[in-house]
Every structure is written in C-alpha cells, then in structure tokens.
C-alpha positions in Angstrom: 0.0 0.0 0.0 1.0 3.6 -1.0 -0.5 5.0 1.7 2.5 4.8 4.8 4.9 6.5 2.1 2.3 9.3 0.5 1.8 12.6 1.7 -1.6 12.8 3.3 -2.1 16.1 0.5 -3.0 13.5 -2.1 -6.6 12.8 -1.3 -7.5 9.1 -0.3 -10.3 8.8 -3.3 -7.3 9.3 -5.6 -4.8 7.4 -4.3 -7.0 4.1 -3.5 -8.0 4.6 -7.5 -4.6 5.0 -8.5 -4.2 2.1 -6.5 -5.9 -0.1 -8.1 -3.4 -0.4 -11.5 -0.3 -0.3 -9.5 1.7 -3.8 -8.9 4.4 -4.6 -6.0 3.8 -0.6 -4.7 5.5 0.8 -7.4 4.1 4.6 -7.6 3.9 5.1 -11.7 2.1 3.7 -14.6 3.8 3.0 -17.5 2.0 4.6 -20.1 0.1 1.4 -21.4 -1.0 1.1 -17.9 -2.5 4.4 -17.4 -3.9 4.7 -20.7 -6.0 1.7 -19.3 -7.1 3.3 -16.2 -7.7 6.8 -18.1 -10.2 4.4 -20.4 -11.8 2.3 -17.2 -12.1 4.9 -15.1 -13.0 8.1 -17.1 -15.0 6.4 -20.2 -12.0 7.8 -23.1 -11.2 5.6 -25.8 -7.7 4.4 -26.9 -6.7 7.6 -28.3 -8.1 10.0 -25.9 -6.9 9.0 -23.3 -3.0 8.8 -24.5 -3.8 12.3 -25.6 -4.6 12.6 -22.1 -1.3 10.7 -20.8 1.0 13.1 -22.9 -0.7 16.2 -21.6 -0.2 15.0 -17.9 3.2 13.1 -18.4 4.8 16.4 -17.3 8.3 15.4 -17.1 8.0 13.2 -20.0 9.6 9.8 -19.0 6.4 7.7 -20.2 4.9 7.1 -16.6 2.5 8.5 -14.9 3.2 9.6 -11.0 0.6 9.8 -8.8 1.4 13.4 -8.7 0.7 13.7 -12.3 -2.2 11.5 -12.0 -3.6 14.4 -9.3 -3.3 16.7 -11.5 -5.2 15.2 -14.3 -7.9 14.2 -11.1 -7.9 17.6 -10.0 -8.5 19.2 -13.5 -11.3 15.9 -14.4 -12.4 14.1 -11.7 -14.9 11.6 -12.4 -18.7 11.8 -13.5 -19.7 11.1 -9.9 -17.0 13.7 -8.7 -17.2 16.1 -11.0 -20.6 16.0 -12.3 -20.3 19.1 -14.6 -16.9 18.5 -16.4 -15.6 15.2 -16.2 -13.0 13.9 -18.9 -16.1 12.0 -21.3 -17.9 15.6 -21.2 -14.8 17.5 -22.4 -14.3 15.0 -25.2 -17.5 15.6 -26.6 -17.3 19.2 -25.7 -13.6 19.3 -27.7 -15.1 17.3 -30.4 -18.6 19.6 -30.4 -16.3 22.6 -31.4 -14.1 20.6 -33.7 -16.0 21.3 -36.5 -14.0 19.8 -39.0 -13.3 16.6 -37.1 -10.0 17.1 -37.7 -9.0 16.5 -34.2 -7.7 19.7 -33.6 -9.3 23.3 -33.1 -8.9 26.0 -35.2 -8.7 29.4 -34.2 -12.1 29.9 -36.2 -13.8 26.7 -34.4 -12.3 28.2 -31.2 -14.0 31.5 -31.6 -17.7 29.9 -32.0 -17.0 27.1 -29.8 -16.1 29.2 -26.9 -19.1 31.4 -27.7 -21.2 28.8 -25.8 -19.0 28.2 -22.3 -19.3 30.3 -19.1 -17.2 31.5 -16.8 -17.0 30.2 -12.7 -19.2 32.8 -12.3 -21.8 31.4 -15.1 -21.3 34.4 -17.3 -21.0 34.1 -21.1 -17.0 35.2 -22.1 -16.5 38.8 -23.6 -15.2 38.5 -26.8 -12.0 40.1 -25.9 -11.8 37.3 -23.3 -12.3 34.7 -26.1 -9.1 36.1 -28.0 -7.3 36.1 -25.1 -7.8 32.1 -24.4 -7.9 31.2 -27.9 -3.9 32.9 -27.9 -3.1 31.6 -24.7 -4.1 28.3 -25.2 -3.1 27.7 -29.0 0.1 26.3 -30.2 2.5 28.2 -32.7 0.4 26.7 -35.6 -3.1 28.2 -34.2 -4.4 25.0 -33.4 -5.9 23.5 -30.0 -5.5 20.0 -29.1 -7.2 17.7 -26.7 -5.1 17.9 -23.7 -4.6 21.3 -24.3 -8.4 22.2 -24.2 -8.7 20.2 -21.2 -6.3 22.8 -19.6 -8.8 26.1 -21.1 -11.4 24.6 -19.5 -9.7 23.8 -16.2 -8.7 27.6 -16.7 -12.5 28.8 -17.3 -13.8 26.4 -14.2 -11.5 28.7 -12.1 -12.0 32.0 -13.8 -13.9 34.5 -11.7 -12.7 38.0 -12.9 -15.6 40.6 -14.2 -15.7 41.0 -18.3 -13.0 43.5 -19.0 -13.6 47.4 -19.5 -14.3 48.2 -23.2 -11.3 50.1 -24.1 -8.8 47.5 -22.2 -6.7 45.3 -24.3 -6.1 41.9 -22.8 -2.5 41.5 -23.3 -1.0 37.7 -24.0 1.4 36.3 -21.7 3.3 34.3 -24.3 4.1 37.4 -26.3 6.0 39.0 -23.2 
C-alpha cells in the first residue's frame, strides 16, 4: 500500500483509484498502464486517453506519478465527482467545437465554440476574453489539441474576474 509512504495532500479517493493499476507498490504507470485506467475509469477511448497521458506526463519519461495523475484528477475528476466536467464531457465538448473533425481546433472553431462556455461565475465570455484564451491556449500553428483544451477549460472552471472594460486590451502572456 501507498499510503505509509504518500503525503496525506493526495486525497484518499485518488490514491485508492490509483491504486488499483499499480503492482508490488511501485508509484507510476507506464503509459500502457495508465492509458488503461484513463479508459476504465473516465469512459475515453484508446486515443483520448494517450492524448490525455501526454498532456499530464509532465516530465516526459512515459509514466505517470501519482502526482501527475492528481493533476489530471484535479482538472477531471470523475462523472460522480465532477458532475459538470468530467473527462467523457470535455471530449464531446472538444469534439462539439471541432467542426471539421480534424481532431484539432482551429482558431475559427475556437472563436464559436467558446461562444457557448461560461465563466466560474456562469457568465458568457467577452469577446475580448475569447481572444485572449484562444492565444493563450493555441500552439505556434493556431491550433488547440485535446489535452490542451482540457487545460482552457480547467482555466475557465477557475476563472472568476468581471468581463474586461471596453477600451482594455487583454495582453498575451506568451508574447512577453
């Protein structure tokens, strides 16, 4: 068991399911192991969820910590602990505003797709605010994947600030 050697911040519901694909208390997944639980547990098929993996493998050595794992928990959850965005709902969500199918977002599908989600605070996002994510969140191409969308809307369940003034331009952090 993980539990004598874990730090009591991991909550117990994620530990005991990360748990349950471990062998011989080793505390990773190798990536055919996670991509398992990420289908099992979260309803994604083969694909999503090693889109998934490769957005929360943060250091990139083809394993999954259960640190990493915690951070793909805290940003998902399940259905039953995260009724209102769990990982199925933000691949439909992600393939709702993929209009093209092409399994990628445009900057174009971005800008209607976004049209429709709400901010923490349930209000519809000023269309300044929709540049702003749209630049934040795209790669150098323009294009939004999966596991990067899944990040947006992690962003947008957080994001309590009033619409910005009229004459305020939103600046980009990556152009700094």
């Amino acid at each position: 068991m993980m539990r004598g050697v874990m730090n009591r911040k991991i909550p117990k519901e994620i530990i005991d399911l990360f748990e349950k694909y471990i062998d011989n208390n080793v505390r990773h997944l190798e990536k055919k192991d996670a991509v398992h639980m990420l289908e099992s547990e979260f309803g994604l098929d083969e694909e999503q969820a090693s889109t998934m993996f490769d957005t929360f493998d943060k250091d990139k050595n083809g394993q999954m910590s259960i640190w990493e794992f915690q951070q793909f928990y805290v940003c998902m959850g399940t259905q039953q602990s995260n009724p209102v965005c769990s990982a199925k709902e933000v691949v439909e969500k992600f393939k709702e505003i993929d209009a093209d199918g092409s399994g990628r977002i445009d900057k174009e599908e971005a800008r209607e797709g976004l049209k429709s989600l709400k901010t923490a605070t349930g209000r519809p996002l000023d269309p300044k605010e929709i540049e702003f994510f749209i630049e934040t969140t795209s790669d150098d191409d323009g294009q939004i994947d999966l596991g990067s969308f899944t990040n947006l809307l992690y962003r947008l369940r957080l994001y309590k600030a009033p619409p910005p003034p009229q004459n305020m331009k939103l600046k980009n952090p990556k152009s700094s």
